[in-house]
N, C-alpha and C positions, 0 to 999 in steps of 0.2 A: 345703640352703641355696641350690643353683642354681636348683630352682625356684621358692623364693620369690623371687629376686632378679628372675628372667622376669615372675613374676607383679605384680610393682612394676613392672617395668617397662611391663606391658601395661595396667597401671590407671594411668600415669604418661599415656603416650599416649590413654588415653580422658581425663583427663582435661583435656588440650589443647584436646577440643572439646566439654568440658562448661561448663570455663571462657567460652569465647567464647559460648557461645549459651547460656550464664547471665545475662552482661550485656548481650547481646541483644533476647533475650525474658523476663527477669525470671523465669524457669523453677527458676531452683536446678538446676539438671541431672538431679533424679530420671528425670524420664523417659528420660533416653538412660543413664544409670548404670546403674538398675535393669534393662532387659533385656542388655544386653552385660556385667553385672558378675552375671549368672547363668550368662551362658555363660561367662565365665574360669573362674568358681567352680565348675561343672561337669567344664571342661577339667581342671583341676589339682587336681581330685579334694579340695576341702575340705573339704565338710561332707558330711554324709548328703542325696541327692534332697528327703529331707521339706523340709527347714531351709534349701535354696539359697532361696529365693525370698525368705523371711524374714532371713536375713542378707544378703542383696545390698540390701534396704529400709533393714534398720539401718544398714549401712556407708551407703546413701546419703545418707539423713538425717543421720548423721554428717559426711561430706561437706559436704551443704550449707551447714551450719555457718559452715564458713571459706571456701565459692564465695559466699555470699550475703554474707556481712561484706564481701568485695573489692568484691562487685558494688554494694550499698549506699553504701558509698563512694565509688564512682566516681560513680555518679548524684546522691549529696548534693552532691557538688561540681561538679556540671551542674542544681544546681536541679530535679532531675527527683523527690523526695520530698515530695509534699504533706502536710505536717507539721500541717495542719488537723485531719485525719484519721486519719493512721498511729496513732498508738497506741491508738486504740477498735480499730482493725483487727488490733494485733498484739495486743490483750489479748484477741480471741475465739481470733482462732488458735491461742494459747498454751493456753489451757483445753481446745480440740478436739484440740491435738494430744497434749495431756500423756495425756488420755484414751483415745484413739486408740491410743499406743503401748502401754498394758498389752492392749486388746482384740487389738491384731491378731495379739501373740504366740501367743494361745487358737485361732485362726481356723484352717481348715488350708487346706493352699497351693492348693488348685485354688480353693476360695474368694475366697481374694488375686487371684488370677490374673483369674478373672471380673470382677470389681469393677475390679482394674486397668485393662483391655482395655476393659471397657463403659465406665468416666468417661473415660477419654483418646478416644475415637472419639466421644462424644457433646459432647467438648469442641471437637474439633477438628472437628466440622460446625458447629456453633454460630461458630468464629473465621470460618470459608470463608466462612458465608455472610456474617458480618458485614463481610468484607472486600471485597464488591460490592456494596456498599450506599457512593449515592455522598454522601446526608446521613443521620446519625444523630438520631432524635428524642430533643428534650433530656428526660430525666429527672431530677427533684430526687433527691439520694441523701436514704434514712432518716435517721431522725433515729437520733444516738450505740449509742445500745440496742439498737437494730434492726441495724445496722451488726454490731456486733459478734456478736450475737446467730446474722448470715447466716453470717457469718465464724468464726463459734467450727464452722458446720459444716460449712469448707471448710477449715481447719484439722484438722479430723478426719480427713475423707477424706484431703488430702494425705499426716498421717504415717502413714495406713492402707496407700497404695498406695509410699509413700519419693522425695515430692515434696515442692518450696519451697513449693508454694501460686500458684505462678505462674500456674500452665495451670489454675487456678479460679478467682484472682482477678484476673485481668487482666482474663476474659471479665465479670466480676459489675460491676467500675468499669467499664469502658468501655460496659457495658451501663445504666449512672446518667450516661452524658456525659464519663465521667471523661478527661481527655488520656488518648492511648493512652501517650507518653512517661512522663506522671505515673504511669498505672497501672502500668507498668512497674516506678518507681523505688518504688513503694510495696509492689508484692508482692518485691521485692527484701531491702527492712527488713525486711517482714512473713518472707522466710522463716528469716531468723536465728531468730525466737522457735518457729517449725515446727518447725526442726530439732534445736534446743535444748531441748524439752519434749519432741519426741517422741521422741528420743535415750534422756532418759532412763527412759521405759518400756521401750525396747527393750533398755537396757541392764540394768535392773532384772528382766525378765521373762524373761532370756537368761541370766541368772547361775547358774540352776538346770541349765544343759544344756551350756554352754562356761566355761571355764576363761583366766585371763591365761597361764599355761604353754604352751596351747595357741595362742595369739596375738589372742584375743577379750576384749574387754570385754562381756561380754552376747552379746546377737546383731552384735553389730559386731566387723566382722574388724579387726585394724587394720595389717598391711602392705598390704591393698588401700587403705586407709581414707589411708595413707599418701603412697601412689601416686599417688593422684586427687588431694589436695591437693598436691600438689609442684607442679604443673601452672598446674591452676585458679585456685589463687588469683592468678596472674600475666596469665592470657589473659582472665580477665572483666571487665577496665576495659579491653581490645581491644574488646571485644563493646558494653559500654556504651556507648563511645566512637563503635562503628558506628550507634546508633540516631539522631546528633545528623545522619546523612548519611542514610540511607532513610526513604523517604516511610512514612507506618505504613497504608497498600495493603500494602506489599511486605511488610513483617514481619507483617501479621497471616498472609497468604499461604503465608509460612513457616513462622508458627506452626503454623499447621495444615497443610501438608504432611507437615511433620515429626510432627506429633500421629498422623496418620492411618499412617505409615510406622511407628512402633512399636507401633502398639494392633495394626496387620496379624501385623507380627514374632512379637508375645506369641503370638496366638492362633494362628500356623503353628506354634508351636514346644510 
């Protein structure tokens, strides 16, 4: 019992700064969840090696869940969700990721790993450079179909690697002109439906290997799943709140330092 209580408590504390750079950067926090909730999961000996990777996705996804509802909220109430478009955008993601989660059950973890590590680093060159560029050529976004269509396959990846969608679709609108603020508030909405469809693959394709006795729904743990929510969902309208103050130089800046800081991590470890 004590060390589940430590282990809440250490996914309580990540989740302080998952929340804030949730509403930040429109990220959903997968990215900083998923490598530091493999090493808890590591540390405190929960699963078997094979299955850390794959349940630190599920719990994040899981996660995102209720960081992305705060964060969505905070930003609809800052005008920052372009409601034109969000829902062509959350109906691809939803379909890429409901799919995504029964495949990446099947996948084995050095797999996950590579894919993880290579889209976060090819993400976060893509934000770097686009954040020294001092005008952006306007692009007309697609038309509905098309939209979704891009997005059902960054919906995929996202519940592949146990991300909101942020750190692919932030880069994809602001790459059509899109406000960096708006795209923010939009992969924000969009990742409620990420984590929600892709949840339930991982929960459905994890029910043959863990057990609720054991404290899993599928592949999602849930005192860690616990943890990270206690937090988060309080500090991500902190974070939304901070983009109404930096210039978005600075946060794409951060985007990608920090993109570039965990895709290093993954692949040291």
């Amino acid at each position: 019992m004590t060390e589940t209580l430590l282990l809440i408590v250490c996914c309580a504390l990540l989740g302080c700064g998952v929340g804030f750079l949730a509403g930040l950067l429109g990220i959903g926090g997968g990215l900083i969840i998923v490598p530091a909730l493999s090493s808890i999961l590591l540390y405190f000996e929960v699963v078997d090696s094979p299955h850390i990777l794959v349940v630190a996705i599920a719990t994040s996804l899981a996660s995102i869940l209720f960081t992305s509802t705060s964060s969505a909220l905070a930003h609809h109430k800052k005008k920052n969700v372009p409601w034109d478009i969000t829902p062509w955008i959350m109906g691809g993601v939803a379909f890429g990721a409901l799919v995504s989660g029964f495949i990446a059950g099947l996948l084995p973890e050095a797999a996950i790993r590579v894919i993880f590590s290579v889209s976060v680093v090819l993400i976060a060159l893509k934000m770097l450079y686009s954040s020294t560029k001092v005008q952006q050529k306007k692009r007309a976004l697609p038309n509905h179909l098309v939209l979704s269509g891009l997005t059902a396959m960054m919906g995929g990846l996202s519940a592949m690697i146990g991300i909101g969608g942020g750190a692919l679709l932030v880069p994809l609108l602001t790459y059509f002109a899109v406000d960096m603020k708006k795209a923010i508030g939009c992969a924000s909405t969009s990742g409620i439906v990420i984590a929600l469809f892709g949840s339930v693959g991982y929960v459905t394709s994890g029910s043959i290997h863990h057990t609720w006795a054991q404290g899993f729904a599928g592949f999602v743990y849930l005192p860690a799943l616990f943890g990270i929510v206690l937090t988060s969902w309080f500090t991500a309208p902190i974070g939304a709140k901070a983009t109404q103050y930096l210039p978005t130089s600075m946060i794409k800046k951060i985007f990608a330092a920090l993109l570039l800081f965990i895709a290093v991590s993954m692949i040291m470890n």
